[in-house]
C-alpha positions in Angstrom: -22.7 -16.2 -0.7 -23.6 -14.4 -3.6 -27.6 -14.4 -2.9 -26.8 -12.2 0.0 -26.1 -8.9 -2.4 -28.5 -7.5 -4.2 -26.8 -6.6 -7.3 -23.5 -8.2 -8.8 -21.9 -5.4 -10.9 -19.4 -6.1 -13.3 -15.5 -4.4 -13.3 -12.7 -5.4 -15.8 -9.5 -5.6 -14.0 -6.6 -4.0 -16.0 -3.3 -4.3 -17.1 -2.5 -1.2 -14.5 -4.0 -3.1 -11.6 -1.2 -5.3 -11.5 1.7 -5.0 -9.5 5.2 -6.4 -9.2 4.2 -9.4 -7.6 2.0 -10.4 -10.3 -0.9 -10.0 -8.7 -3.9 -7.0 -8.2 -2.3 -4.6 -5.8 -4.7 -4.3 -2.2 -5.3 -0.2 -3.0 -7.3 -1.4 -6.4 -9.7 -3.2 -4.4 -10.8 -0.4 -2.7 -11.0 1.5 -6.5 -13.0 -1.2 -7.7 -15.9 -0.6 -4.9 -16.0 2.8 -5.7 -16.5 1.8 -9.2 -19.3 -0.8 -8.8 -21.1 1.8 -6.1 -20.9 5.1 -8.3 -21.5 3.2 -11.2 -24.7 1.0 -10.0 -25.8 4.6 -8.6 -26.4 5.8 -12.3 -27.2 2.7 -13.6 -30.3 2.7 -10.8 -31.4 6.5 -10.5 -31.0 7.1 -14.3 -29.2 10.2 -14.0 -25.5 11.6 -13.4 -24.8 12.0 -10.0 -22.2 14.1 -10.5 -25.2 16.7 -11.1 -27.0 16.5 -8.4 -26.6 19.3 -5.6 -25.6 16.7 -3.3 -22.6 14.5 -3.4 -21.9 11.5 -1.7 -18.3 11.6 -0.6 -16.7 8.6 0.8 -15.9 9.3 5.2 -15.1 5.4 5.6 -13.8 2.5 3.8 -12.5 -1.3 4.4 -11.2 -4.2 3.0 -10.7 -7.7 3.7 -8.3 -9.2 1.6 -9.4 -13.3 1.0 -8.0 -13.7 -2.0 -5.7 -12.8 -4.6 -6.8 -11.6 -8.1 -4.9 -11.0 -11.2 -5.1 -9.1 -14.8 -7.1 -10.1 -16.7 -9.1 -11.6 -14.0 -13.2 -10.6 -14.6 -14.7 -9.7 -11.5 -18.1 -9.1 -10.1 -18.5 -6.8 -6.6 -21.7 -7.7 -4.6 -23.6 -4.9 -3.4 -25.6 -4.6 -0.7 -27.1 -1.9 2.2 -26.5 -2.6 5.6 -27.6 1.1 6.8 -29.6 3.7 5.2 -29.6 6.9 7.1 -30.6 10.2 6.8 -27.4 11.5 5.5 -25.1 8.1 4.9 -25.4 4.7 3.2 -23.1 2.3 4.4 -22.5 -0.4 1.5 -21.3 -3.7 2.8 -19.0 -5.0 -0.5 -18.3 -8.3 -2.1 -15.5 -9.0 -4.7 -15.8 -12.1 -6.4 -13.1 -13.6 -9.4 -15.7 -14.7 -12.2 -14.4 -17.8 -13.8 -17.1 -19.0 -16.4 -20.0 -17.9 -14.0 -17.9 -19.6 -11.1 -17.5 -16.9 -8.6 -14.8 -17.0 -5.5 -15.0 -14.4 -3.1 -12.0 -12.6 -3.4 -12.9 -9.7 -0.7 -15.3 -8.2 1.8 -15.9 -4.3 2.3 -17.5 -1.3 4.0 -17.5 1.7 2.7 -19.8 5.1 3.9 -21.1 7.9 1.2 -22.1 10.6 3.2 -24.1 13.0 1.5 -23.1 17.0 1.6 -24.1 20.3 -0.4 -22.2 20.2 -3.3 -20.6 24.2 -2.6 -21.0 24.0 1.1 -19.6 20.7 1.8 -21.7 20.6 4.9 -23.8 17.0 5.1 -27.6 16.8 4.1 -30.2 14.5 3.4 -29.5 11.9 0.7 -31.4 13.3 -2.3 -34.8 11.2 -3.3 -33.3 9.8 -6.7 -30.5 8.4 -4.9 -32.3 7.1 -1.7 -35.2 5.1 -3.7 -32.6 3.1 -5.3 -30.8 2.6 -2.0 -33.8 1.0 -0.6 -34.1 -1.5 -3.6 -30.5 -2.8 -1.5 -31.3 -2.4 1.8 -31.1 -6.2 3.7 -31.8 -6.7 7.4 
């Protein structure tokens, strides 16, 4: 399962994610794609996005909840690129528990960036920097 993403990128869980039950609660699933996503993005394009004139703002997100994880769990998210549009990337999104290089899917996502003028807030075209390292995850 892991083959089919690109990239595996690395999140800690923490102490914090837990919740009363013991376990990570389901809204810190959806934390930790935005972690993996924004964070790969500067990884990849070498730069800050949070300087760039455009932002990619999230307009759609889901999760599929397979299995439970736990602090201090390590985990790896799978990313991949399922569409790459003029204005949008939708990321499908893997989490995975790593247990000594063992890793059990632990969730499945989506979730959209749409791209936008960073004063106007009105969508444009995914800036260069950002769309050559989308196409490094793009799978049919």
């Amino acid at each position: 399962m892991t083959t089919q993403y690109p990239v595996l990128w690395p999140v800690p869980t923490r102490w914090a994610d837990n919740d009363h039950y013991g376990h990570v609660n389901n809204v810190t699933y959806y934390s930790y794609f935005d972690t993996a996503v924004n964070a790969w993005l500067m990884h990849a394009t070498g730069t800050d996005i949070r300087d760039l004139p455009a932002l990619g703002v999230v307009a759609q997100t889901s999760c599929q909840f397979l299995g439970s994880l736990s602090f201090p769990d390590q985990v790896q998210v799978g990313l991949r690129i399922s569409r790459l549009g003029r204005s949008s990337i939708t990321y499908d999104l893997a989490i995975f528990r790593d247990t000594d290089g063992a890793l059990e899917l632990a969730a499945t996502g989506v979730f959209v960036h749409v791209y936008v003028d960073a004063e106007s807030r009105k969508p444009v075209e995914i800036p260069a920097v950002i769309r050559t390292a989308a196409e490094t995850l793009v799978t049919d």
